[in-house]
C-alpha positions, 0 to 999 in steps of 0.5 A, a space after each residue: 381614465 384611471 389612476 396608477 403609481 408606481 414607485 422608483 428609487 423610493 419617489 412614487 410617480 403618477 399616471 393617468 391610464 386606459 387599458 386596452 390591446 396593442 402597444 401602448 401609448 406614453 404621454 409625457 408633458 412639458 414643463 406647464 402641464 400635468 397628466 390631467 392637462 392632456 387627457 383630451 389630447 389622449 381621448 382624441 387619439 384614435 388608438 385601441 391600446 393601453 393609453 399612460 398620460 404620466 406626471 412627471 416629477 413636481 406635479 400631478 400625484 407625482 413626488 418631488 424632483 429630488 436634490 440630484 435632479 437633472 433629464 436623466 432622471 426624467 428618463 429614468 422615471 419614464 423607463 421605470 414606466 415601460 418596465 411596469 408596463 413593458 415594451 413595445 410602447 410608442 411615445 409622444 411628448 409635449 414641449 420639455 416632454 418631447 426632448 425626455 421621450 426622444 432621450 428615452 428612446 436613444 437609450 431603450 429599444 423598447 420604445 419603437 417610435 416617438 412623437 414630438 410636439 415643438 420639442 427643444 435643445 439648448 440654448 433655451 431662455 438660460 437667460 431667464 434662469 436667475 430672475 426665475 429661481 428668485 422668483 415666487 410663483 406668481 412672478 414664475 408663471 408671468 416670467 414663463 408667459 411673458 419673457 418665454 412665450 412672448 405674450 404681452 404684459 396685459 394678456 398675462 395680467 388678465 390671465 391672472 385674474 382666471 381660475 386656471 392661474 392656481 393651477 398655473 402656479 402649481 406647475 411652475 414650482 419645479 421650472 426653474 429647475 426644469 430649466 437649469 436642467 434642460 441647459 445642461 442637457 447634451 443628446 445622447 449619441 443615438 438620437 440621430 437613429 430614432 424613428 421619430 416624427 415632428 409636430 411644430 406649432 407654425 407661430 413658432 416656426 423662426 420665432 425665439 424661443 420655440 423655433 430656434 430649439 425645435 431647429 436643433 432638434 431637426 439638425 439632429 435627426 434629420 430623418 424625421 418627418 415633420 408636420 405643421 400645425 397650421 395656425 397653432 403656436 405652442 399649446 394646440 394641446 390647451 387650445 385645440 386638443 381633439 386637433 392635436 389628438 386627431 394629429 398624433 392618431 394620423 401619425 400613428 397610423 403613418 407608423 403601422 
């Protein structure tokens, strides 16, 4: 895939992108991806369209959250994507990815319909938010790990010693900030009318702190169709990606 930016209030923003005919597809991650993390996700989509996987702000070839931070400006940023590519697009998000492409959507008809893996509303781990703006980087991805997703303390200590921890770190530089933000998120009032549909991780399914804010997310739009991931929990997108790809090509293909 190929590279593109693009600028909005004076912060440029990243994309990884495929050209193609049709409507396009947007890919927005969560708060422990980037766009490169999601390109097998992308190439396992069965879809002839135009294909943006974008960086958010903080990560990727993306600049800097900003000092007014908060989801709006994800949605503005994603917005300022569907005016560079224009409409109608299709989007699909990941996590905190999922809750900004849903938002998006309640504000701009130009998104037509969205896909959302294990997307959340708050309460969401605030419990966690002093000890992580406390935090250094390698503490923020054991925190993450750890306090958030519940993984035992030796399996995020050997996670330490691989090559994908740098990359870790990277990625949680802008989380607490994510977090605070998503804290202090309230829906806009026309998320109950988006035609969306729902991928959720079965290990989540009931278990804090996943499942509890995917269950908010249904309470509002209880329209949506959702589909279980058998086996998986969380990150399908890391530990079968064609799986999560072949998944979204179906839903996509529901929708036509």
């Amino acid at each position: 895939m190929e590279s593109r930016t693009i600028s909005t209030n004076g912060v440029q923003l990243h994309a990884l992108w495929r050209p193609g005919d049709g409507p396009a597809i947007v890919i927005v991650a969560g708060a422990m991806a980037d766009a490169a993390d999601f390109v097998a996700v992308a190439e396992a989509i069965d879809h002839d369209g135009p294909m943006f996987i974008v960086d958010r702000r903080g990560r990727g070839g993306s600049g800097p959250l900003g000092t007014d931070y908060d989801l709006l400006t994800e949605v503005a940023d994603l917005r300022a994507w569907i005016d560079e590519i224009g409409g109608p697009v299709v989007l699909v998000g990941w996590s905190l990815g999922g809750t900004i492409v849903l938002e998006t959507a309640a504000r701009d008809d130009r998104a037509v319909s969205v896909i959302a893996y294990d997307p959340p509303l708050p309460p969401f781990a605030a419990e966690v938010l002093p000890a992580l703006a406390n935090a250094d980087l390698d503490e923020r991805v054991t925190i993450i790990n750890r306090d958030i997703s519940g993984l035992p303390a030796e399996e995020v200590a050997a996670m330490q010693k691989t090559p994908a921890w740098a990359h870790l770190r990277e990625l949680a530089a802008p989380l607490a900030a994510e977090l605070e933000a998503l804290n202090s998120f309230v829906p806009a009032p026309g998320w109950a009318a988006i035609d969306a549909s729902f991928l959720v991780g079965e290990l989540c399914q009931g278990v804090p702190p996943y499942g509890p804010a995917f269950e908010r997310v249904s309470a509002v739009i209880p329209s949506a169709n959702v589909t279980v991931l058998e086996g998986h929990g969380h990150l399908a997108h890391v530990e079968d990606p064609a799986f999560l790809g072949a998944e979204i090509g179906r839903l996509l293909r529901s929708k036509q």
